[in-house]
C-alpha positions in Angstrom: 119.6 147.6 116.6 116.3 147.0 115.1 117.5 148.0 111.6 118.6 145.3 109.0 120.0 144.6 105.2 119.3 141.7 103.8 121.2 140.6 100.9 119.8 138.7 99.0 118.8 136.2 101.4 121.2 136.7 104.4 119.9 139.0 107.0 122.2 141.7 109.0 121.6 143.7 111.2 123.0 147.5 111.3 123.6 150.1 114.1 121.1 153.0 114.4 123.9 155.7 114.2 125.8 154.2 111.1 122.2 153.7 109.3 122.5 156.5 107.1 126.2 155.3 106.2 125.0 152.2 105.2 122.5 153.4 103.4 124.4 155.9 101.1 127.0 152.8 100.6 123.9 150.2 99.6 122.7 152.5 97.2 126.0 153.2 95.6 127.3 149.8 95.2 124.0 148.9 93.8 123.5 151.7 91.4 127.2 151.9 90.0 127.6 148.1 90.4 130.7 148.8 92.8 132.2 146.6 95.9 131.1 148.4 99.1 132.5 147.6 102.9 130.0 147.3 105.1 130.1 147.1 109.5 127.2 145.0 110.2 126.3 143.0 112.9 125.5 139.0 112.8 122.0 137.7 114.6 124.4 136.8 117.0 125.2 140.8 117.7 128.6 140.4 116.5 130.7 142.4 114.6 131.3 142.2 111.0 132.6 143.2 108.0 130.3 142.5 104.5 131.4 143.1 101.2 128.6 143.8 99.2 129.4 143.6 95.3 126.7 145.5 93.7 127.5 144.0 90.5 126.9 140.6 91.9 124.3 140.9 93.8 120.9 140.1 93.0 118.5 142.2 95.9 119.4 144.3 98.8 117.3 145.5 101.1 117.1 147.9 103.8 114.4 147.5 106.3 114.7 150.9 109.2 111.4 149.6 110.6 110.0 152.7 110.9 106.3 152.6 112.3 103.7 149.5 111.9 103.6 147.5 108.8 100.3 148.5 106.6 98.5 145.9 108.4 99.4 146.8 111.7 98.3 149.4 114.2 100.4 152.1 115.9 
């Protein structure tokens, strides 16, 4: 699980194969300014469920930590 939302400032972490999921559900709460259910994990690895309220919410971001940062070498 090296893939993560953070919201606003709390960080979660999210399963490779429900990635695309949470993705499409992120973008849709945040776009139409709609409650989502999210299954995340906690730093912890345990499972959760978020409610993300697109309407409330300030940031989200997904980070899929695909290849090196800019200032980092592959």
């Amino acid at each position: 699980m090296t893939k993560k939302l953070i919201i606003d400032q709390a960080e979660w972490f999210i399963a490779d194969a429900d990635a695309e999921a949470v993705s499409r559900l992120v973008r849709e709460a945040m776009t139409n300014r709609t409650t989502v259910e999210l299954k995340l994990y906690d730093s912890a690895g345990r499972a959760v469920t978020v409610f993300l309220n697109g309407a409330a919410t300030a940031t989200a971001v997904l980070h899929f930590n695909w290849g090196p940062r800019p200032s980092e070498m592959s």
